[in-house]
C-alpha positions, 0 to 999 in steps of 0.5 A: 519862297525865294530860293537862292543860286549859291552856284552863283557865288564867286569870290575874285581878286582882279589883276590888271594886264598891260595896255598895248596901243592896239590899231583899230580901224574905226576908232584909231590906236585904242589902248588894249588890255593884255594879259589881265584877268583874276584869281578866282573861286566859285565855293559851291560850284559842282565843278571841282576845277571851279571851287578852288581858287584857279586862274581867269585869264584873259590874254587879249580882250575878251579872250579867255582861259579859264580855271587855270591850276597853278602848274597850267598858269606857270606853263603860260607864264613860261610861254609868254616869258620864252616869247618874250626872249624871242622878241628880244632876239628879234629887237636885236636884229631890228635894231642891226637891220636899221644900222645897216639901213643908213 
């Protein structure tokens, strides 16, 4: 008799991430994932953080961050965000630099 390994089924809804232009030695500038992932459960996982519907993320390829909950997902979300405002701060200094430059 063939058993079945229910633990192995998982049901997902994927999101895409951004794609930076990433420099890669060998390859050239190849456009890389960022921020991607899924919204995913595993209903007969022994793992109370997998059989609920959690957060797969990956915020660079191959990088994980798994069963996010939702407050663990907003916490990134807000990190990302405040980095986000940084990067604004630093375009405008970029941006002045180059003016006094010339």
């Amino acid at each position: 008799m063939h058993r079945h390994r229910l633990d192995d089924l998982s049901h997902s809804a994927h999101f895409d991430g951004l794609r930076l232009d990433i420099f890669d030695a060998e390859h050239g500038t190849l456009p890389t994932p960022v921020l991607a992932g899924r919204i995913n459960v595993d209903p007969y996982s022994e793992d109370p953080r997998r059989n609920v519907p959690h957060i797969h993320l990956e915020p660079f390829q191959d990088e994980v961050m798994e069963c996010l909950d939702p407050q663990e997902f907003a916490a990134v979300i807000a990190q990302v965000r405040a980095h986000c405002e940084r990067l604004d701060e630093v375009h405008a200094q970029l941006v002045m630099a180059r003016a006094e430059y010339r």
